[in-house]
C-alpha positions in Angstrom: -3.4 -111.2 3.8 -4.6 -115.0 4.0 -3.8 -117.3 1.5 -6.1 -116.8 -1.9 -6.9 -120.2 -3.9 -7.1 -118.3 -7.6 -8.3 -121.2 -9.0 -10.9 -121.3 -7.0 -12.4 -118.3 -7.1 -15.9 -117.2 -7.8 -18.3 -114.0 -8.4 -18.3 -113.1 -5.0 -17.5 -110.3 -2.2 -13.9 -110.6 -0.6 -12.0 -108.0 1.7 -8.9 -106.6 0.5 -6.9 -103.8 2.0 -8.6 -101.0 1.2 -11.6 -99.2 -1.1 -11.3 -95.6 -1.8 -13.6 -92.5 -1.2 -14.5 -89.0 -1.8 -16.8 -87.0 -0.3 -18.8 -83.8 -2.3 -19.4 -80.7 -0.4 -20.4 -77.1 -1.0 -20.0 -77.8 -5.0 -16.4 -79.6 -4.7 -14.7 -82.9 -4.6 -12.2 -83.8 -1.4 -8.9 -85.3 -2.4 -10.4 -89.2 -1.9 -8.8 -90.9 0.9 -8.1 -95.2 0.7 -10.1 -96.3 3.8 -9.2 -99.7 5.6 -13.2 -100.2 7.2 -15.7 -101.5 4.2 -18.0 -99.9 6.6 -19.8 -96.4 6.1 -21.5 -94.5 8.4 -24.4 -93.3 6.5 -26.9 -90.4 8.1 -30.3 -92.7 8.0 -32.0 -89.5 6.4 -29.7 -90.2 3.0 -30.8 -90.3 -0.5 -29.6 -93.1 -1.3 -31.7 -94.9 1.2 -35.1 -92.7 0.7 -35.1 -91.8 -2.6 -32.6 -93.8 -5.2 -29.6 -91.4 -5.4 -27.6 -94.4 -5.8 -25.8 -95.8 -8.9 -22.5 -97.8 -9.6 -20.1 -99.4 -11.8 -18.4 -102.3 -13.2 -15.4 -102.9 -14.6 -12.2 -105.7 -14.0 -8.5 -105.2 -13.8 -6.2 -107.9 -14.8 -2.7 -109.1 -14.6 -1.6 -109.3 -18.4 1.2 -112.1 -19.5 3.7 -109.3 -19.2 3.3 -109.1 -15.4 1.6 -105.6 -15.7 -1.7 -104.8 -14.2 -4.1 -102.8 -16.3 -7.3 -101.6 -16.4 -10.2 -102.4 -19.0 -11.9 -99.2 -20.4 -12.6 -97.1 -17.5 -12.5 -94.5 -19.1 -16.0 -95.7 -20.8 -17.7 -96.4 -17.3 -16.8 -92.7 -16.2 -18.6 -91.5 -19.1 -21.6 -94.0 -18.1 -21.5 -92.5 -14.7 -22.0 -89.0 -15.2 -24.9 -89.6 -17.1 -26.3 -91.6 -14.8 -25.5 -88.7 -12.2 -27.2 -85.9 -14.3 -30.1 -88.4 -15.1 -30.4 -88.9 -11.2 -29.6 -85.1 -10.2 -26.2 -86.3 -8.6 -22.9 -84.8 -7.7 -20.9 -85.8 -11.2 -17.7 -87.6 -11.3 -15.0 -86.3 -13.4 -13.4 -88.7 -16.0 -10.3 -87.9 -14.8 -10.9 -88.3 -11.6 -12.8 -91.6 -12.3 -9.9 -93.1 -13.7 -7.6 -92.2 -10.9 -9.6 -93.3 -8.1 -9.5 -96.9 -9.8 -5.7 -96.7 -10.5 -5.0 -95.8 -7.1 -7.6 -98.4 -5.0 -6.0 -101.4 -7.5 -2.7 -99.8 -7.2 -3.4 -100.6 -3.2 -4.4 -103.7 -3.7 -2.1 -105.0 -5.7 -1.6 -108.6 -3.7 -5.4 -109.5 -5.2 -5.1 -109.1 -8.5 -5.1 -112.6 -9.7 -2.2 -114.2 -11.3 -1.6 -114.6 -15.3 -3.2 -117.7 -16.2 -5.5 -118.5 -13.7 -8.5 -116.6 -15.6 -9.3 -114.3 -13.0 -9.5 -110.8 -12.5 -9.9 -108.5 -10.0 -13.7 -106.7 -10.1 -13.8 -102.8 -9.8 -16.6 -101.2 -8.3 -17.3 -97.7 -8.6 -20.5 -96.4 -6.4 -21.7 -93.0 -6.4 -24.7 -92.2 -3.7 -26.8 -89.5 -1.7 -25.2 -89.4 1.9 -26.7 -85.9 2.7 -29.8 -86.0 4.8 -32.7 -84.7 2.8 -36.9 -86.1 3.9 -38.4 -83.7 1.6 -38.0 -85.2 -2.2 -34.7 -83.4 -3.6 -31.3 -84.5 -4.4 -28.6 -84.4 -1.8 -26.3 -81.7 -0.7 -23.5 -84.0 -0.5 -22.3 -87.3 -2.1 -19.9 -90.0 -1.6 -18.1 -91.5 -4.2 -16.7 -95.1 -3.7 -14.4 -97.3 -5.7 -14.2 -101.1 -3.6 -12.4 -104.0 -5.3 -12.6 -107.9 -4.8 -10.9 -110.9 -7.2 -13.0 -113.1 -8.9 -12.1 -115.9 -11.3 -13.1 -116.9 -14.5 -16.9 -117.3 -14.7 -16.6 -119.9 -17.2 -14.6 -122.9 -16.0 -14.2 -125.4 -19.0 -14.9 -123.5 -21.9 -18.2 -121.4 -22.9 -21.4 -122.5 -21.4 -24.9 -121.9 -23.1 -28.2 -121.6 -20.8 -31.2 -121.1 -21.4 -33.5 -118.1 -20.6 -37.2 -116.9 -19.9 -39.4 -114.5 -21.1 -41.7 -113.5 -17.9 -44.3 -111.3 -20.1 -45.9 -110.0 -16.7 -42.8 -108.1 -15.7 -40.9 -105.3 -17.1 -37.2 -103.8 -16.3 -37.6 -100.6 -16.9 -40.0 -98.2 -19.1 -39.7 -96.2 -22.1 -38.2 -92.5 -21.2 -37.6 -94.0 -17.8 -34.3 -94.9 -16.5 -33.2 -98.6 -18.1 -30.4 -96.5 -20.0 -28.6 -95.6 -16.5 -26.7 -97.8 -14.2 -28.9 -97.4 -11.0 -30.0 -99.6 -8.3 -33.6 -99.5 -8.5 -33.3 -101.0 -12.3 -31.9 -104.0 -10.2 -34.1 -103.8 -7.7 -37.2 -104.0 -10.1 -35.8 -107.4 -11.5 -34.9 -109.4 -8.4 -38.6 -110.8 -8.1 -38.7 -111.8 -11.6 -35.3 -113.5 -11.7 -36.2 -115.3 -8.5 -39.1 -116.7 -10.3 -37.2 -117.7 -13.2 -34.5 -119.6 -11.2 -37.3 -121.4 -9.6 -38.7 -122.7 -13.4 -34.9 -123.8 -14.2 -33.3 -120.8 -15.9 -30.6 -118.6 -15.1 -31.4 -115.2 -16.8 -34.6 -113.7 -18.2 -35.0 -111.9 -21.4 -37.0 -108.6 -21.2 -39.3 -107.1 -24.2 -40.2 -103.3 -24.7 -42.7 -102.1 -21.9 -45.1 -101.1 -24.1 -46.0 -103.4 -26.6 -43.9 -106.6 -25.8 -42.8 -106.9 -29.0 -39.4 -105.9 -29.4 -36.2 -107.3 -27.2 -34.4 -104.8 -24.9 -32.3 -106.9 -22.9 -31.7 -109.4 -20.4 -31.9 -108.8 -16.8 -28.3 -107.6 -16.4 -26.9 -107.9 -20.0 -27.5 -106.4 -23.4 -28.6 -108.5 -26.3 -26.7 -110.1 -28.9 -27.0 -111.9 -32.1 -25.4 -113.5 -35.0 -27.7 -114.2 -38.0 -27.7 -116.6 -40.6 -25.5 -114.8 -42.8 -23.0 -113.4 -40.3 -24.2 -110.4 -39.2 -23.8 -109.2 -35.6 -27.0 -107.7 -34.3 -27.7 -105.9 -30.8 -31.0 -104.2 -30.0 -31.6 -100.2 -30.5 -33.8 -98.9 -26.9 -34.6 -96.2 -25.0 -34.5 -98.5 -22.6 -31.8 -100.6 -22.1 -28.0 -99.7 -20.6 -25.5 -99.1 -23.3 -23.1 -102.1 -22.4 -19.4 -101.0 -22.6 -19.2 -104.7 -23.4 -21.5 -104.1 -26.4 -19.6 -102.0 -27.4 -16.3 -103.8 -27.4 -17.8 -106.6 -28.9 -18.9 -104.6 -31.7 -15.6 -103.0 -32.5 -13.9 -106.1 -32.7 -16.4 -107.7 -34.5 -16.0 -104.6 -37.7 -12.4 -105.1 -36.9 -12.5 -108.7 -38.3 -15.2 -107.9 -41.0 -17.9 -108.6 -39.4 -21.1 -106.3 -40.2 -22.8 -104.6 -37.0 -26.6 -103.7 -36.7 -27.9 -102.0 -34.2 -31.7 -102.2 -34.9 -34.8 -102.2 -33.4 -35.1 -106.9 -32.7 -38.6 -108.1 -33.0 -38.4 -111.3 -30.6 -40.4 -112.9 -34.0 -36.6 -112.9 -35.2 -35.5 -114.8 -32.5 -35.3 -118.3 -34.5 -33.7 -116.7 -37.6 -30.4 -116.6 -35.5 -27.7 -118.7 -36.0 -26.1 -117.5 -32.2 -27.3 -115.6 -29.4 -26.2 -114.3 -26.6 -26.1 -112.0 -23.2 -23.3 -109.6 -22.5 -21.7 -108.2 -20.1 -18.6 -107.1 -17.7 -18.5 -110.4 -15.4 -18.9 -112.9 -18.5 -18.1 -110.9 -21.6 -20.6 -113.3 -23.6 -23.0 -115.9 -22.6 -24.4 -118.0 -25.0 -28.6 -118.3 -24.8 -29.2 -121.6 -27.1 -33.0 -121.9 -25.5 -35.6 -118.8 -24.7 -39.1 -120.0 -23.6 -41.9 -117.8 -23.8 -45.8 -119.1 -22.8 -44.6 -122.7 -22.7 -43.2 -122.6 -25.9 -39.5 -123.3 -26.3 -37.8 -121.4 -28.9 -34.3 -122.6 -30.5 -31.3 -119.6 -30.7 -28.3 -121.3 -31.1 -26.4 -124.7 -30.5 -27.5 -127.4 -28.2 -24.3 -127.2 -26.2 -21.1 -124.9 -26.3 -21.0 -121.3 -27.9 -21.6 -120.8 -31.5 -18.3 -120.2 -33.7 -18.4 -116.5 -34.1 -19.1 -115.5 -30.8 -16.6 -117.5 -29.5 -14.1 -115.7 -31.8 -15.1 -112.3 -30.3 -14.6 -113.4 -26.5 -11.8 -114.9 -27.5 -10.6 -111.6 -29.1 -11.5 -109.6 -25.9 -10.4 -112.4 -23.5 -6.6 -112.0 -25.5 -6.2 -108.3 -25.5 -7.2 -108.4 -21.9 -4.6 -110.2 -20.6 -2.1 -108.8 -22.9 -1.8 -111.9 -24.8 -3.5 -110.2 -28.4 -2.2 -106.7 -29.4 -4.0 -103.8 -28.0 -4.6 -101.6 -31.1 -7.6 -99.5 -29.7 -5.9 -98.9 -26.7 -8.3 -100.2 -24.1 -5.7 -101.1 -21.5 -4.9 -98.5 -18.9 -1.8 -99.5 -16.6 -1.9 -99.0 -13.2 1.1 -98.6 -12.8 
């Protein structure tokens, strides 16, 4: 293992010692194996390749002030997962065995979780795909199951950053009674061209509306919406649509856990100014605060010019502490590894 700089780390791909993988045959799960390679030698007929049998995960482990190494809710993403698996006709993956497969792959690669203190974690990520050949349109009669895991560091380096995001109202992410509320790839897929345009105009994320009418918010490009009204409400959009964030829903516990009342509505982006705080959420940043969203060349104000609003700096700070271990763990969220 070379030398890691923690405090240097960013979102990216790193080899560690291992990832872990099972292989479904004949109806039946092997025993999962910890494989040294991140290569796979995939038939070029697979699924995953022809016809979108693919879908993943994302979750972090981290290295709490007690020197123990848990993990954050995984227990959530392997409920995601399997219906994302019957959704896409897919081989599914027990809870259990979920859970276990990410214990045992961070358990092996111990030496990258990042240290206490230096804000990083390391990133889990669970991939389930067609490797049976199949050319006629038909789900595979055999899937792999993957769990690969890479260290990352704090996405946020100095404190809470707002940005400012993009409606592009001649794309959409994904369709009503489609397939926004799984975690595939093609949802991804379908976004890369827009958020390559929108980096080009100067903004980091877009915000998507509802398909058919583009009148109500979904969600941004990889994160569900967010938002803290006037009167100190949190508020998160109600879709078809749009992936149930296990963030979301962390965020929303905590929030009814300091008094804090939760709606989960249907958002008219009308509403947008009548905000006090906004924000995109998600596994990599827990909260990112949107303080701009311009639609049609008009600019739209959703929160403070700079910085994170109050409250939703309170919540990350309230999942931030009971991630590393420093805030008490009352829901129990943290799974040890060891």
């Amino acid at each position: 293992m070379k030398p890691i700089d923690w405090n240097s780390l960013g979102f990216a791909y790193m080899d560690t010692n291992c990832h872990i993988r099972y292989v479904w045959r004949d109806g039946a799960w092997d025993e999962g194996e910890l494989v040294v390679s991140p290569y796979i030698n995939l038939h070029i007929a697979a699924t995953a390749l022809h016809y979108g049998q693919a879908a993943f995960e994302g979750l972090k482990a981290f290295r709490r002030k007690d020197g123990k190494v848990s993990l954050f809710r995984p227990e959530e993403n392997a409920k995601r997962m399997l219906v994302t698996a019957e959704r896409t006709c897919m081989a599914p993956v027990p809870v259990d065995m979920f859970v276990d497969a990410c214990r045992r792959v961070v358990k092996a690669n111990l030496d990258y979780v990042p240290p206490y203190g230096t804000g990083g974690s390391l990133y889990v990520r669970p991939l389930l795909i067609g490797s049976g050949e199949q050319i006629g349109v038909a789900p595979a009669e055999e899937y792999t199951f993957i769990v690969l895991v890479t260290p990352v560091g704090p996405y946020y380096k100095g404190g809470l950053q707002a940005v400012k995001a993009i409606v592009l109202d001649g794309y959409d992410r994904a369709a009503p009674q489609g397939t926004g509320h799984i975690k595939i790839g093609g949802n991804y897929a379908a976004a890369l061209y827009p958020h390559l345009l929108a980096k080009e105009k100067g903004y980091p994320v877009e915000l998507y509306l509802d398909a058919k009418e583009h009148k109500w918010i979904d969600e941004f490009a990889t994160s569900n919406f967010l938002a803290i009204t006037k009167d100190g409400k949190y508020v998160t959009t109600k879709s078809s649509s749009i992936l149930p964030s296990i963030t979301n829903l962390t965020l929303q516990q905590l929030a009814k856990d300091a008094g804090i009342p939760v709606e989960i509505r249907p958002v008219a982006f009308d509403e947008i100014e009548d905000f006090a705080e906004v924000a995109a959420c998600g596994t990599a940043v827990v909260v990112t605060p949107v303080n701009e969203i311009e639609r049609g060349g008009k600019m739209y104000r959703t929160g403070p010019e700079i910085g994170c609003g109050p409250v939703l700096e309170q919540l990350y700070n309230s999942v931030q502490g009971i991630q590393y271990g420093e805030l008490p763990d009352v829901h129990g969220w943290n799974v040890d590894v060891e």
